[in-house]
C-alpha positions as CSV (number, residue, x, y, z in Angstrom):
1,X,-3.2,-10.4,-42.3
2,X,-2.5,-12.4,-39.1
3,X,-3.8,-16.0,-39.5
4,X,-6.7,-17.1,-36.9
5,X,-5.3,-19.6,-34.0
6,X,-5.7,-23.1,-34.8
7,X,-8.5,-25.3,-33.1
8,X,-5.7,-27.4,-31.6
9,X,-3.7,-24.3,-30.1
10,X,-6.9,-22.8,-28.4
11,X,-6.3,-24.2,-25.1
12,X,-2.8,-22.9,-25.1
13,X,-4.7,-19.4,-26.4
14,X,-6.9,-19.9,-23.4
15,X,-4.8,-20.4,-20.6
16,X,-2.1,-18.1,-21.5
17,X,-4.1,-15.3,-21.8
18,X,-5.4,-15.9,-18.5
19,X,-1.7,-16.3,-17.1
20,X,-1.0,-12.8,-18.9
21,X,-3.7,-11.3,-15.9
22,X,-3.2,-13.6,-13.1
23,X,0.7,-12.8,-13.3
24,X,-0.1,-8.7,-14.2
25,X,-2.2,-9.2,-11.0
26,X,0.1,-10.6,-8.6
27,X,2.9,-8.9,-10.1
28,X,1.6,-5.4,-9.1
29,X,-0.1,-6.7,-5.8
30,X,3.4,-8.1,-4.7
31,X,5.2,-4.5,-6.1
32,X,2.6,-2.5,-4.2
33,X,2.9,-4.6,-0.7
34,X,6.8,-4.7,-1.0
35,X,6.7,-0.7,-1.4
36,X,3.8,0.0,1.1
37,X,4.7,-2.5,4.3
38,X,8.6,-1.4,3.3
39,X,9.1,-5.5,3.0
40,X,12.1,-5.3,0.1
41,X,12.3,-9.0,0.1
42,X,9.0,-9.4,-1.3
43,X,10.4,-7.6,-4.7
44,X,12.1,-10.6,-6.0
45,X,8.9,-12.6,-5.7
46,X,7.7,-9.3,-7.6
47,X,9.5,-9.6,-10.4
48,X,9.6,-13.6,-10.8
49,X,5.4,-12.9,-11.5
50,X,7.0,-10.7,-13.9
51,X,8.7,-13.3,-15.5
52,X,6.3,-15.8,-15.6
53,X,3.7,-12.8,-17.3
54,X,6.6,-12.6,-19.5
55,X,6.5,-16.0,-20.5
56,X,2.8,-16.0,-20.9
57,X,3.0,-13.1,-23.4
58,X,5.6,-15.0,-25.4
59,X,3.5,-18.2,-25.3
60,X,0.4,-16.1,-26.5
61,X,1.7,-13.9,-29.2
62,X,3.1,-17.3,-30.4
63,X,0.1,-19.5,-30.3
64,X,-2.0,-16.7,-31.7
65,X,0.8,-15.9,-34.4
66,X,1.4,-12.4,-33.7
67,X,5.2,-12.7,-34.5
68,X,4.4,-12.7,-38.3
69,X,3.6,-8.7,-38.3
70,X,5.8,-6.3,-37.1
71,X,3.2,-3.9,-36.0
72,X,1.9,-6.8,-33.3
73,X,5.2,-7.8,-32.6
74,X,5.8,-3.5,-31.1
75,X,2.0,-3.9,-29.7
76,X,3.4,-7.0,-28.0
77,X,6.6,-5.1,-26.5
78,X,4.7,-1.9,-25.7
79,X,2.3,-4.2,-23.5
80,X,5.7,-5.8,-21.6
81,X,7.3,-2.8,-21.4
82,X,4.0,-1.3,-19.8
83,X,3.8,-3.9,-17.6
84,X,7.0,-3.4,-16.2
85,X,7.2,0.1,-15.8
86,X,3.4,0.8,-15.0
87,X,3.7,-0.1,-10.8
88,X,6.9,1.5,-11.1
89,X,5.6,5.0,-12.4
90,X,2.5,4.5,-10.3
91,X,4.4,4.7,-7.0
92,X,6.2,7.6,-7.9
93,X,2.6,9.2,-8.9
94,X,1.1,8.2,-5.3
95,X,4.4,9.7,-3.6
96,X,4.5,12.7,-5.5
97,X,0.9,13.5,-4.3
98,X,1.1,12.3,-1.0
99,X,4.1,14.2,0.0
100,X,4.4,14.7,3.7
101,X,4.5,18.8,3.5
102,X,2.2,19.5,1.2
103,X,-1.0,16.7,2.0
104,X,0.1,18.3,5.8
105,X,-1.1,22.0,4.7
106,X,-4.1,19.9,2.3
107,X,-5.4,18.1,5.2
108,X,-4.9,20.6,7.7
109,X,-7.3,22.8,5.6
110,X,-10.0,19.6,4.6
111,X,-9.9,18.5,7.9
112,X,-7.7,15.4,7.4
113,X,-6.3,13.5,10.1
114,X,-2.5,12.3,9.0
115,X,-1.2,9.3,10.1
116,X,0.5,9.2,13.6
117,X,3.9,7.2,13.3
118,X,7.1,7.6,15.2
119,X,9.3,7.1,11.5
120,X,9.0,9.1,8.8
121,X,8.5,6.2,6.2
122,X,7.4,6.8,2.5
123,X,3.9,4.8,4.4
124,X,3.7,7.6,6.7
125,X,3.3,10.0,4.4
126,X,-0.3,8.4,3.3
127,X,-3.0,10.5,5.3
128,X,-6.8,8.6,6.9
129,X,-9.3,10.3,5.1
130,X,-11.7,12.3,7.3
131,X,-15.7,11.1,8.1
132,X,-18.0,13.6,6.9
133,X,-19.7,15.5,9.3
134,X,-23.2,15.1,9.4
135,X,-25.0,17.9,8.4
């Protein structure tokens, strides 16, 4: 049984597990702007909110004694693993279903209007959605 956190440690509780979603925030909101504006020096920056979520996981499990079961301590590395790999995977999904020829047939047939760049960036391959035509 995992022991309740001490009244002295709830602070530490408090703010850490608000670090854990601040730093998942900007952590994917700095992945996803590096990626979409094509801005690779923006990924370091990425992955030093990663860090400091990293931290904040540490500092929680601790504080709310999660080390002392082996079962929270592989919930614990499942959610930083997650973390990490989550934007990752996500990019790939948006790509995958936004590739150029195929959302080209798509939107030619819904009426979509793509994007009109000169380069043929991974950015260009995201489409406007169309209005809908009043009826």
């Amino acid at each position: 049984m995992i022991e309740p956190v001490k009244m002295a440690d709830f602070f530490a509780t408090f703010f850490s597990a608000a670090s854990v979603i601040v730093f998942g925030a900007l952590y994917a909101l700095l992945f996803a702007y590096s990626r979409i504006k094509n801005v690779p020096r923006m990924m370091p920056l990425a992955y030093a909110a990663y860090a400091l979520l990293f931290a904040s996981v540490i500092v929680l499990a601790s504080v709310a004694n999660l080390f002392g079961s082996l079962l929270w301590v592989f919930i614990v590395v499942l959610m930083l693993a997650g973390y990490l790999l989550a934007p990752h995977l996500i990019w790939h999904l948006c790509v995958a279903t936004h590739d150029s020829v195929a959302h080209v047939d798509a939107a030619a047939d819904s009426g979509m209007q793509p994007l009109q760049t000169s380069d043929h960036s991974v950015s260009s391959t995201f489409h406007q959605p169309c209005k809908e035509k009043a009826l």
